[in-house]
N, C-alpha and C positions, 0 to 999 in steps of 0.2 A: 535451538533458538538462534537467531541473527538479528544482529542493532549494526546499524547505520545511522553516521553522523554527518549531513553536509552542511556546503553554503555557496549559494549563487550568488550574481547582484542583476537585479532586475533592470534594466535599463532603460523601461518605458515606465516606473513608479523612482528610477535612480536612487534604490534603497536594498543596502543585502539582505539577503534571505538564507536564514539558518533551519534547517531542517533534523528530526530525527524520527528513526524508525524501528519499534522493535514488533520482531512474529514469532509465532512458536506454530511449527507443521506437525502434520498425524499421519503416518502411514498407514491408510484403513486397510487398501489392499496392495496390489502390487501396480497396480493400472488410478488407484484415486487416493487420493489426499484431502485433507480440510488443514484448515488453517485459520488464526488470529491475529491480529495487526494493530498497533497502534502506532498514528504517526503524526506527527506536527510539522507546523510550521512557526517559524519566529523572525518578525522585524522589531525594527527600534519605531516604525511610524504607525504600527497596529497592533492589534490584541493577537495574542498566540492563538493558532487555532487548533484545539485536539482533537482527532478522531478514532475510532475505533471499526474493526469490521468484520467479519468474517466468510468463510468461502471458500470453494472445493473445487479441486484442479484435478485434469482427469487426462491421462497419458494414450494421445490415441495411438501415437508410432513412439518407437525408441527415441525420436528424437522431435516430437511434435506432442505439443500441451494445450488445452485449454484450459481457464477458470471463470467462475463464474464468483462474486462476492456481494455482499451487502453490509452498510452500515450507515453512520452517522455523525453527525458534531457531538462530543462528549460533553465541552464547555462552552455553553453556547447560552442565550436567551431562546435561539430560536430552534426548535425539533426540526431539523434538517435530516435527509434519509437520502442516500444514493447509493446506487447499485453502478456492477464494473464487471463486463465480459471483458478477455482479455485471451490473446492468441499468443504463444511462442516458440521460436523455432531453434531447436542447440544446430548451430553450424558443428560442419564437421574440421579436423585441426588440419 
């Protein structure tokens, strides 16, 4: 499990933004994984926004990843759905 807590300040809304993030990953094999996310956001001039998601990263080199995830606004009026590929590279030291 990993939580992350930030805050930025948005300088074209001129308003901080607090953020947090907690996932819990699965080691299915040795080359793929799934995983679960919840993360927000938070200002003082809008509604916090929750979301949840999930989705499966797949090791194609020792040092090259993809993932693929889907989810949604958890606290919302409106059913929102988005999905998120995603590339990553571990530099070497």
């Amino acid at each position: 499990m990993a939580v992350n807590i930030g805050a930025a300040y948005d300088s074209n809304l001129k308003t901080k933004i607090y953020s947090l993030t907690a996932s819990v990953g699965y080691e299915l094999t040795n080359r793929i994984g799934a995983f679960t996310e919840y993360f927000s956001n938070y200002t003082n001039e809008f509604s916090p926004q929750h979301n949840l998601d999930a989705g499966i990263v797949y090791l194609i080199k020792k040092n090259i990843q993809i993932d693929v995830s889907l989810g949604t606004i958890i606290v919302s009026d409106d059913t929102d759905f988005f999905g998120v590929v995603g590339f990553s590279v571990r530099l070497p030291k």
